[in-house]
N, CA and C atoms as a LAMMPS dump frame, in Angstrom:
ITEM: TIMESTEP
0
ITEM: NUMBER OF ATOMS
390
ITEM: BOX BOUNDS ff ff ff
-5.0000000000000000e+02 5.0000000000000000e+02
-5.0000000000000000e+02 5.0000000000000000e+02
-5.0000000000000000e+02 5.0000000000000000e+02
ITEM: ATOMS id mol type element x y z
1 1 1 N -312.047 194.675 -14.459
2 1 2 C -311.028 194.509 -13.439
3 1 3 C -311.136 195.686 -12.469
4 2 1 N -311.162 195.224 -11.348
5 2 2 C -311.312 196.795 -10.42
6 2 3 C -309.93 197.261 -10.28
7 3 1 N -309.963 198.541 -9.295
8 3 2 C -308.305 199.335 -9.43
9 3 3 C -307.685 198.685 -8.54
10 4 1 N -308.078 197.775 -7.462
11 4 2 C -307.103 197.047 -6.652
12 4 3 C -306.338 196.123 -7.463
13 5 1 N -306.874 195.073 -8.073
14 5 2 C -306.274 194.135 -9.13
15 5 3 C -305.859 194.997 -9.832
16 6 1 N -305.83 196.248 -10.534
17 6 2 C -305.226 196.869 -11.832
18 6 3 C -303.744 196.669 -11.304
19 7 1 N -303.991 197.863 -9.961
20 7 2 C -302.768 198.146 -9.181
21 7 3 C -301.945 196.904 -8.988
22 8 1 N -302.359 195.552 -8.283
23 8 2 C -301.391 194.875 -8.079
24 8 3 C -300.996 194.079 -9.203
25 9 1 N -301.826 193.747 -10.087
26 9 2 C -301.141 192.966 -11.53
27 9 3 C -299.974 194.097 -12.016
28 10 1 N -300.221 195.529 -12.127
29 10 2 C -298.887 196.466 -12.722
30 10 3 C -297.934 195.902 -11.964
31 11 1 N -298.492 196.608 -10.461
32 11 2 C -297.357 196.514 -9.849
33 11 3 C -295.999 194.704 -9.804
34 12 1 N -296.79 194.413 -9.974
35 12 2 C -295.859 192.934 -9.625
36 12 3 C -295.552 192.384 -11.251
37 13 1 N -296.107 193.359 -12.099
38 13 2 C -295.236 192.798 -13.624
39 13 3 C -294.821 193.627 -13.94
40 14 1 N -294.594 195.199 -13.605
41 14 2 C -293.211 196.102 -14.135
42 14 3 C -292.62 196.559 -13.009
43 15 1 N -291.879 195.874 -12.488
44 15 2 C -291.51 196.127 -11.652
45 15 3 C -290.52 197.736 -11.849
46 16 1 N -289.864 198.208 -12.802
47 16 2 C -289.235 199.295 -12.966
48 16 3 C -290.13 200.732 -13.065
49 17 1 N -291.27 200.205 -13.105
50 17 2 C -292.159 201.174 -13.542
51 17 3 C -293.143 201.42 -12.271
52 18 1 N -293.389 202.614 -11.653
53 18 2 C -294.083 203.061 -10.561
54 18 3 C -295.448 203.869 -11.268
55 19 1 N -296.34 203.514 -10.453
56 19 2 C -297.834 204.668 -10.759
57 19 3 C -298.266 205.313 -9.784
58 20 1 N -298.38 206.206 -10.115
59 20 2 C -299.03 207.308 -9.018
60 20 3 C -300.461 207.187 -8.912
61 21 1 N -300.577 206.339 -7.685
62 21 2 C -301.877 206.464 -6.824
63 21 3 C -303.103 206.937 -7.351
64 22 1 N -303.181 207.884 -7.797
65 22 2 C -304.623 208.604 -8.486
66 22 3 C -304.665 207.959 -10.107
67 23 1 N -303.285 208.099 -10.211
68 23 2 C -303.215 207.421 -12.06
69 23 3 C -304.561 206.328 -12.107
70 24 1 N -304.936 205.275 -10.89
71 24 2 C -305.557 203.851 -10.884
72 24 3 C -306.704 204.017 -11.026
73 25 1 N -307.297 205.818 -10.107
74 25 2 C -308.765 206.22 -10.087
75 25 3 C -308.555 206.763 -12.161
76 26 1 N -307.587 206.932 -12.806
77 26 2 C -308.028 207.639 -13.883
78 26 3 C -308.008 206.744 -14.859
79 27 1 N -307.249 206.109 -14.726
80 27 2 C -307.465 204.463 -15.662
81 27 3 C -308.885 204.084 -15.477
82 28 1 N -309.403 203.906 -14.213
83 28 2 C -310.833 203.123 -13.937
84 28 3 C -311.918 204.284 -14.765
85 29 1 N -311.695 205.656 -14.598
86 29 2 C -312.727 206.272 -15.396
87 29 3 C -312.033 206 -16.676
88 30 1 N -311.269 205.884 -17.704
89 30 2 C -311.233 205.299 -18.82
90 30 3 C -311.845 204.155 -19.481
91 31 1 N -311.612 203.229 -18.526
92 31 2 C -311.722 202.022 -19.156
93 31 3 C -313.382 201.899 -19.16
94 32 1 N -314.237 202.6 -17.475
95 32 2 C -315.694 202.96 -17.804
96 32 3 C -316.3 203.801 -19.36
97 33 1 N -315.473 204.751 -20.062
98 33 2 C -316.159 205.714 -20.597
99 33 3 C -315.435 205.02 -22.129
100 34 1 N -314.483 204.479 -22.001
101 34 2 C -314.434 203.63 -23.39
102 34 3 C -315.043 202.204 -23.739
103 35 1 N -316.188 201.859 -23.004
104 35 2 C -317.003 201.048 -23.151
105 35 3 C -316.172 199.144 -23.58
106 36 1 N -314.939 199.224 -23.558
107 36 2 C -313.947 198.273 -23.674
108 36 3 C -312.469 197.874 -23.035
109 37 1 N -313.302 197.27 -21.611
110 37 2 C -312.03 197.363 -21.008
111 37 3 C -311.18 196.26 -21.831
112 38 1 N -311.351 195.115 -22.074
113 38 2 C -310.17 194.289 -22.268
114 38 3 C -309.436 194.818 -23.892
115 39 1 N -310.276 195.529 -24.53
116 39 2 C -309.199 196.444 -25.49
117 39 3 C -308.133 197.403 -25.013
118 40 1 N -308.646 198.193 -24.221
119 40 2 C -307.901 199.251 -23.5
120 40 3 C -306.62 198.688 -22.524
121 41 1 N -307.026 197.208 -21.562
122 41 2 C -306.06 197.049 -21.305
123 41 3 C -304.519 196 -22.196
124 42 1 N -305.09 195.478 -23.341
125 42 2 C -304.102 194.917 -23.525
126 42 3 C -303.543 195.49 -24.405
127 43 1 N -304.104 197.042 -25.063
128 43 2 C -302.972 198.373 -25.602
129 43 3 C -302.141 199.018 -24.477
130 44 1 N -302.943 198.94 -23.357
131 44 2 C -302.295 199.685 -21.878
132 44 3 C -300.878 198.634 -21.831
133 45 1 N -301.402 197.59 -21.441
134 45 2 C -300.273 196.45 -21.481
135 45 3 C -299.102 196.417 -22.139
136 46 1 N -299.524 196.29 -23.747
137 46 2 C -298.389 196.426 -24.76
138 46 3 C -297.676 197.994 -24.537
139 47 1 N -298.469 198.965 -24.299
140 47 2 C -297.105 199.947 -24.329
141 47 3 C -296.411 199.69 -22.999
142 48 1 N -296.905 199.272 -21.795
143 48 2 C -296.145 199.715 -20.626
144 48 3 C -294.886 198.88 -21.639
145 49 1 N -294.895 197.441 -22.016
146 49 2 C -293.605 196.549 -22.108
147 49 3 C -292.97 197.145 -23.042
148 50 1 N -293.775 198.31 -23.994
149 50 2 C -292.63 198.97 -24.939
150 50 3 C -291.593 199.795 -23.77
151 51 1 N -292.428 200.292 -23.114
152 51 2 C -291.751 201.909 -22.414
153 51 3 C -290.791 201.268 -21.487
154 52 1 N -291.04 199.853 -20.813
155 52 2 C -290.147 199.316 -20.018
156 52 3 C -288.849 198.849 -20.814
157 53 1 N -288.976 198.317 -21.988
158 53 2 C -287.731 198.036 -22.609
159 53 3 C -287.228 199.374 -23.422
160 54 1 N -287.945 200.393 -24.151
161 54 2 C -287.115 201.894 -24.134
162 54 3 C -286.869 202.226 -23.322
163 55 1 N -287.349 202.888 -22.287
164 55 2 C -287.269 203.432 -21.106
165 55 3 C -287.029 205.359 -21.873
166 56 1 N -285.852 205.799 -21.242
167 56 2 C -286.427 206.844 -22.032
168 56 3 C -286.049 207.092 -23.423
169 57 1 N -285.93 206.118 -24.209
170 57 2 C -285.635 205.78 -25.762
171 57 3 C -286.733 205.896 -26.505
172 58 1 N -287.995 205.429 -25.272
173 58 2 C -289.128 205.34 -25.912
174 58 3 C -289.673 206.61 -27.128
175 59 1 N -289.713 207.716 -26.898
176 59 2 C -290.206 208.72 -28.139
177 59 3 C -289.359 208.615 -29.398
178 60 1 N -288.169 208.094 -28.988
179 60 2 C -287.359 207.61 -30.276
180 60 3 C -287.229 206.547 -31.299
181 61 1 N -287.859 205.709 -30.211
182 61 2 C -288.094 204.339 -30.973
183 61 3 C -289.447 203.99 -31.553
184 62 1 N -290.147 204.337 -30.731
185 62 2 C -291.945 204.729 -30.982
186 62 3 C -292.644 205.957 -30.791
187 63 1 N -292.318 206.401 -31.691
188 63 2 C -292.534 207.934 -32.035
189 63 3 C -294.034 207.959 -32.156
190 64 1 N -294.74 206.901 -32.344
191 64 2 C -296.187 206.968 -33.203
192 64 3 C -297.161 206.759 -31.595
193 65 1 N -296.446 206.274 -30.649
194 65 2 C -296.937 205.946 -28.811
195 65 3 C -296.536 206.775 -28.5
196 66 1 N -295.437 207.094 -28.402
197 66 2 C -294.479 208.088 -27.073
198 66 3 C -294.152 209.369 -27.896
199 67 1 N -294.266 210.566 -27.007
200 67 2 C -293.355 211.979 -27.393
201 67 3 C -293.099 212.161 -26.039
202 68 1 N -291.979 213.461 -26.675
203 68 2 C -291.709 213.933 -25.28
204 68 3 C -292.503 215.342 -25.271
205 69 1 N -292.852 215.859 -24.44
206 69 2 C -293.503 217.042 -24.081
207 69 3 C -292.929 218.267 -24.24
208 70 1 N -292.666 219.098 -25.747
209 70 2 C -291.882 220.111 -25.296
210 70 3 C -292.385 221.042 -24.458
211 71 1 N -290.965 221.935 -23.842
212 71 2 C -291.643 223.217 -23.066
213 71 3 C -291.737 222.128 -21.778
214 72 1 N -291.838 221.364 -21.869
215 72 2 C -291.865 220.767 -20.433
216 72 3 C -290.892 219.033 -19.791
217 73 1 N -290.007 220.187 -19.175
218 73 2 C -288.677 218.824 -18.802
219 73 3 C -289.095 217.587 -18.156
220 74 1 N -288.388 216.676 -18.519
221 74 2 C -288.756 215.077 -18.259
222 74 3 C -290.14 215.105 -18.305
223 75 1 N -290.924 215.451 -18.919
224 75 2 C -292.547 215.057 -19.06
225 75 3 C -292.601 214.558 -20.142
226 76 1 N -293.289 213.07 -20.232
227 76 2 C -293.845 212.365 -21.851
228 76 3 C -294.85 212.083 -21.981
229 77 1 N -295.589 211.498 -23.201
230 77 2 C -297.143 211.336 -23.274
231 77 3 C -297.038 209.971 -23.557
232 78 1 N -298.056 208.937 -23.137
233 78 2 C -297.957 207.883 -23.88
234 78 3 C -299.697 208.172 -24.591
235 79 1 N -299.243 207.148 -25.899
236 79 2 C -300.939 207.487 -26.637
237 79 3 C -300.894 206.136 -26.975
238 80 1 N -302.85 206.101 -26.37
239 80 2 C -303.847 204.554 -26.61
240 80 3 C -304.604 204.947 -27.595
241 81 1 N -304.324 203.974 -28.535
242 81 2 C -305.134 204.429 -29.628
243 81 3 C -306.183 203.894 -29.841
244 82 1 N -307.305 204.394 -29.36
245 82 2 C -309 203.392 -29.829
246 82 3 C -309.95 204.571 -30.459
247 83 1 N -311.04 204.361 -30.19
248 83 2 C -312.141 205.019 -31.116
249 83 3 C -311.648 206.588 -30.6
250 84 1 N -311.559 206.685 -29.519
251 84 2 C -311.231 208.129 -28.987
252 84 3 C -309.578 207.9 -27.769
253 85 1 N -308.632 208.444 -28.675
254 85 2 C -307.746 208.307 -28.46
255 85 3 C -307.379 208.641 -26.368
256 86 1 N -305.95 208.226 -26.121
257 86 2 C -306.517 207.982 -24.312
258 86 3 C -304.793 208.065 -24.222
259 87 1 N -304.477 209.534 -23.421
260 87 2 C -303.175 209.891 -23.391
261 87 3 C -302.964 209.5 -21.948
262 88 1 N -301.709 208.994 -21.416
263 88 2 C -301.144 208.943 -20.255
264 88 3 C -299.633 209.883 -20.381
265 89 1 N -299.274 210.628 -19.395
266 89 2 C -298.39 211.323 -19.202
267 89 3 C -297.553 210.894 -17.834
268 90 1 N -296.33 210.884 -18.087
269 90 2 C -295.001 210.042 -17.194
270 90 3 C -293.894 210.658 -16.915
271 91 1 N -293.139 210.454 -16.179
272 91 2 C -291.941 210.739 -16.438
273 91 3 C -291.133 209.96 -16.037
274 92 1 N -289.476 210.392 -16.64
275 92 2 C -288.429 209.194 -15.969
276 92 3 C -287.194 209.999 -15.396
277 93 1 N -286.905 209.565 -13.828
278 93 2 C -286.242 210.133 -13.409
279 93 3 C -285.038 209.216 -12.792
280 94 1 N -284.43 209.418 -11.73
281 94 2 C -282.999 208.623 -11.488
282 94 3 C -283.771 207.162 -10.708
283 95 1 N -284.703 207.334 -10.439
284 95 2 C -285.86 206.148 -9.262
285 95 3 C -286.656 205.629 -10.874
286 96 1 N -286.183 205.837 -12.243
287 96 2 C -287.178 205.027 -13.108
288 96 3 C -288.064 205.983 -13.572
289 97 1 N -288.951 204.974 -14.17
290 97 2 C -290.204 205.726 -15.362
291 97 3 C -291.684 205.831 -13.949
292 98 1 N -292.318 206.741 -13.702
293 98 2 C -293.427 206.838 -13.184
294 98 3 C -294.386 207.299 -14.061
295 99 1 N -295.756 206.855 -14.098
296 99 2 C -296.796 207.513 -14.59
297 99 3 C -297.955 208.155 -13.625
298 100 1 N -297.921 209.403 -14.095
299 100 2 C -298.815 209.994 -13.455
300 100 3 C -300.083 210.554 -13.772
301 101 1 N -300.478 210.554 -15.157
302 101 2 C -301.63 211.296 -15.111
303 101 3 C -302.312 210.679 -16.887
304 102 1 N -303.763 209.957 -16.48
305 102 2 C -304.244 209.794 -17.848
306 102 3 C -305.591 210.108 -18.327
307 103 1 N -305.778 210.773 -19.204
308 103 2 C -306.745 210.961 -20.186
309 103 3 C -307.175 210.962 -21.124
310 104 1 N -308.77 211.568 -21.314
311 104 2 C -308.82 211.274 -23.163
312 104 3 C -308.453 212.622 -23.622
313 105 1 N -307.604 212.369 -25.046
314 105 2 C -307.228 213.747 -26.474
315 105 3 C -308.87 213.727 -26.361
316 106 1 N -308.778 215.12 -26.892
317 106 2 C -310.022 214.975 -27.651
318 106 3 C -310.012 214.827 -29.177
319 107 1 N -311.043 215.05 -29.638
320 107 2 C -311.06 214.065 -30.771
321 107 3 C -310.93 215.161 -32.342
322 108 1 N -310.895 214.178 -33.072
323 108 2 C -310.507 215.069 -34.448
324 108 3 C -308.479 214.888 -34.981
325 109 1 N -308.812 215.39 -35.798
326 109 2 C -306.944 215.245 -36.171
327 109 3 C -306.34 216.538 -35.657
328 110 1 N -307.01 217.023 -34.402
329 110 2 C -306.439 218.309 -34.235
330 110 3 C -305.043 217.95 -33.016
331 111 1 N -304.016 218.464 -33.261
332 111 2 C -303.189 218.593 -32.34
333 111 3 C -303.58 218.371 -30.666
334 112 1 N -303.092 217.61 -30.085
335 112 2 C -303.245 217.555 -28.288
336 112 3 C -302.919 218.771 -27.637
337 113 1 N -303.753 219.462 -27.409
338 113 2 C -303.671 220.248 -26.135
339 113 3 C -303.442 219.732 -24.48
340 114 1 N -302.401 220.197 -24.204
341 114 2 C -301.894 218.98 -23.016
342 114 3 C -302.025 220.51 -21.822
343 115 1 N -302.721 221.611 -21.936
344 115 2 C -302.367 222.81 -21.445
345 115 3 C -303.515 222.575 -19.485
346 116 1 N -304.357 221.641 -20.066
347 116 2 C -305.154 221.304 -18.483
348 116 3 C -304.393 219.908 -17.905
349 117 1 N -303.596 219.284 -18.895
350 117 2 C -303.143 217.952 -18.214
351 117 3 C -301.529 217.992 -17.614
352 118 1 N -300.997 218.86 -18.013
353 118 2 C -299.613 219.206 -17.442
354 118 3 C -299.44 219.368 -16.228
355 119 1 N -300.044 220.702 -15.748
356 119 2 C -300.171 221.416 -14.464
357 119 3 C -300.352 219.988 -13.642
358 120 1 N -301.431 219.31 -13.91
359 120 2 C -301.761 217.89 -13.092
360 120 3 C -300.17 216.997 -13.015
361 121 1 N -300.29 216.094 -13.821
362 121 2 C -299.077 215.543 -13.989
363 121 3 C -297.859 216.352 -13.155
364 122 1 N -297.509 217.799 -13.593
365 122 2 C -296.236 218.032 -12.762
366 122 3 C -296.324 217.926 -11.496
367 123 1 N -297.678 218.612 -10.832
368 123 2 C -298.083 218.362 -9.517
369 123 3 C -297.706 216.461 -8.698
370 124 1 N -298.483 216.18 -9.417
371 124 2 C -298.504 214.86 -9.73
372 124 3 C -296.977 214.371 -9.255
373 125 1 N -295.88 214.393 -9.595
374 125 2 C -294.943 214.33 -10.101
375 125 3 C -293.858 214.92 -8.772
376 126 1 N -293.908 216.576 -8.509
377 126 2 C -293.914 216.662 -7.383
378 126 3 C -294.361 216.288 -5.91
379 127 1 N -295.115 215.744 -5.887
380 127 2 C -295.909 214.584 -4.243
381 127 3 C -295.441 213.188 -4.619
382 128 1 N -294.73 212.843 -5.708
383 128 2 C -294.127 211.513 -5.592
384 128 3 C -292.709 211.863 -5.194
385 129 1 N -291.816 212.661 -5.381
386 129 2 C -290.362 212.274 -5.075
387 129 3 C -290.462 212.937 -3.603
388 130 1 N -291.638 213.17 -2.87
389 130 2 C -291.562 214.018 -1.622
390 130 3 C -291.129 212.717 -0.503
């Protein structure tokens, strides 16, 4: 699926849910480097409709997809779980849930270092409510 169709199928089926512009270029290098797009998108799929019906309940209700980011306000992670796990980071503010920024964990059972993907995302985050 290219990022024009990504963009307008989201856009016109969550409607509560906004993506930030670059999010579409980082999905498209995902779905290239996990060698499976139609896996990737119909885990992408199933969480957006979790996160749209939590909204920000989500780390509470699906703790095992969603956290919240400590150390860092209104920031959450969502996690795709395939051979090499594939984090998206969001937030939800008074305008709704936006996502802004996704990549791959790296790999192993070691804890997510989110310390290069934050800075992005908040940026991120700031040029949307401008």
């Amino acid at each position: 699926m290219n990022e024009m169709n990504l963009k307008k199928e989201l856009n016109e089926r969550f409607k509560n849910i906004r993506f930030y512009d670059d999010l579409f270029s980082d999905i498209n290098d995902i779905i290239k480097k996990s060698g499976n797009t139609a896996s990737f998108l119909k885990k992408f799929m199933t969480n957006l409709n979790l996160l749209n019906e939590f909204k920000d309940m989500a780390p509470l209700k699906k703790s095992n997809i969603f956290e919240s980011l400590k150390g860092s306000s209104n920031l959450y992670s969502m996690r795709i779980k395939m051979q090499a796990n594939i984090r998206i980071l969001y937030s939800i503010d008074s305008n709704g849930t936006i996502l802004l920024y996704g990549f791959y964990e790296r790999g192993g059972k070691q804890k997510t270092n989110y310390k290069n993907a934050i800075p992005i995302a908040q940026e991120r985050y700031k040029e949307s409510i401008k």
